[in-house]
C-alpha positions in Angstrom: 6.5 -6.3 -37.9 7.9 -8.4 -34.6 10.7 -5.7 -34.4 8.5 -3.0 -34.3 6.1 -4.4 -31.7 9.1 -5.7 -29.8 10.2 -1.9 -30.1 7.1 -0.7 -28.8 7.1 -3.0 -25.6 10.3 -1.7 -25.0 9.5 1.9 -25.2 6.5 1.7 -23.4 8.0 -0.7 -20.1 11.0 2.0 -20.7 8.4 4.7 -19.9 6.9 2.8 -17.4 10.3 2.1 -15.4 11.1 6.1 -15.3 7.7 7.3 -14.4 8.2 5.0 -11.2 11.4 5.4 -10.7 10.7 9.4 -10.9 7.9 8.9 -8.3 10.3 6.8 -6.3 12.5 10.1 -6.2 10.1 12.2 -4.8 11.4 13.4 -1.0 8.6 13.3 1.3 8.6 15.6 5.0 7.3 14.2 7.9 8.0 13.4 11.7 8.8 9.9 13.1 5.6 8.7 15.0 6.0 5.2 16.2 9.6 2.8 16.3 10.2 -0.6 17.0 12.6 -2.7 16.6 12.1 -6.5 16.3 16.1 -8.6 15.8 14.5 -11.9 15.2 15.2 -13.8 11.5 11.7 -13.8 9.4 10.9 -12.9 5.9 11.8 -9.4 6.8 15.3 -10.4 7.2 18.0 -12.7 8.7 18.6 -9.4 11.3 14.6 -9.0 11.6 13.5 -5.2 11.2 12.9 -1.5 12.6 9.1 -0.7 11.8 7.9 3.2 12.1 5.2 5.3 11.4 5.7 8.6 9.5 3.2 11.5 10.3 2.8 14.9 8.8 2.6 16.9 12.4 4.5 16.9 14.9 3.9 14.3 17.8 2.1 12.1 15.5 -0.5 14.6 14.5 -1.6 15.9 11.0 -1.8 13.1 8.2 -0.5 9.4 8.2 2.4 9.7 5.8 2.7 5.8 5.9 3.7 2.6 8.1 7.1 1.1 6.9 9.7 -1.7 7.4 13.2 -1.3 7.4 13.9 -4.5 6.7 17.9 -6.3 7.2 19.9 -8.7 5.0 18.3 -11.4 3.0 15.0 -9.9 3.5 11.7 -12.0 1.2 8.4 -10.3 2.5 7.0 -8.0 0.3 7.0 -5.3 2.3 10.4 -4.8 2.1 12.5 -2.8 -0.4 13.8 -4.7 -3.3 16.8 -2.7 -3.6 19.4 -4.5 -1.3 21.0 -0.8 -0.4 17.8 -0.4 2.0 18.4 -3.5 4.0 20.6 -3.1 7.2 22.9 -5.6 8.9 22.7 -7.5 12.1 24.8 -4.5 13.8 23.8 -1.5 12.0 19.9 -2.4 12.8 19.9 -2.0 16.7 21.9 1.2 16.2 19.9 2.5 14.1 16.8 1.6 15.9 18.2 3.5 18.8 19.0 6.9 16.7 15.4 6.9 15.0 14.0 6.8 18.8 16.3 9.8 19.4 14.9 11.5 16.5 11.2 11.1 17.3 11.9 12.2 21.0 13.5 15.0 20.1 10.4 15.8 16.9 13.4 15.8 14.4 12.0 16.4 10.8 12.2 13.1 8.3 12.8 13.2 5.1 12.3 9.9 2.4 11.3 8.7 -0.4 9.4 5.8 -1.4 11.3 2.9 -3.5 10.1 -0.4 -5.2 8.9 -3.1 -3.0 10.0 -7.0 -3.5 6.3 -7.1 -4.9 7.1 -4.7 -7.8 4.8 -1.9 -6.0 6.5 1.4 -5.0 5.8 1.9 -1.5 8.7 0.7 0.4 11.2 2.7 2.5 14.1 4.1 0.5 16.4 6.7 1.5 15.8 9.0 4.2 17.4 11.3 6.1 16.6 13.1 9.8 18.2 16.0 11.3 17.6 19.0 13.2 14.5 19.8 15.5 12.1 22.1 13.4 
């Protein structure tokens, strides 16, 4: 009987990990709104963070697609991704602070998807990509 509820637990936690995971997958299209960059050593990160908004329109119009932290090495807040492939280093932060103000000046389209938060929530920035004016 404790084998088949300990199979059960597994199966459904199983089923739980790939429907977030799954969602977690799902690209979303926007347009960079707001960027800033803060290089100071918090609970975002020993590098600090880039923070941006993500809007549906261009020039920050049409629907909030969502406020995020891209958060550097070391990172604890919550509102940072758990998975340690989203975190940037005390170099590649600035620099890519710089090319995500490029983007939004020139109204280059955004692509990402959300990943799992050091909270255990999925809402955190995962992997994104930005190219082209459209």
């Amino acid at each position: 009987m404790k084998t088949l509820i300990a199979i059960a637990c597994l199966t459904v936690a199983s089923a739980f990990f790939l429907e977030r995971e799954a969602q977690a997958a799902t690209a979303i299209v926007g347009r960079l709104c707001s960027i800033s960059y803060n290089g100071n050593a918090s609970g975002y990160g020993a590098s600090g963070y880039v923070q941006i908004s993500v809007y549906a329109g261009n020039d920050c119009s049409g629907a909030s697609l969502g406020s995020f932290l891209l958060c550097s090495e070391n990172a604890t807040d919550g509102a940072c991704a758990a998975n340690q492939s989203y975190r940037f280093t005390s170099t590649s932060l600035p620099v890519l602070a710089q090319m995500l103000l490029s983007a939004r000046q020139q109204n280059t389209k955004f692509t990402f998807s959300k990943q799992i938060c050091n909270t255990g929530s999925l809402g955190c920035m995962g992997p994104f990509t930005f190219a082209g004016s459209q």
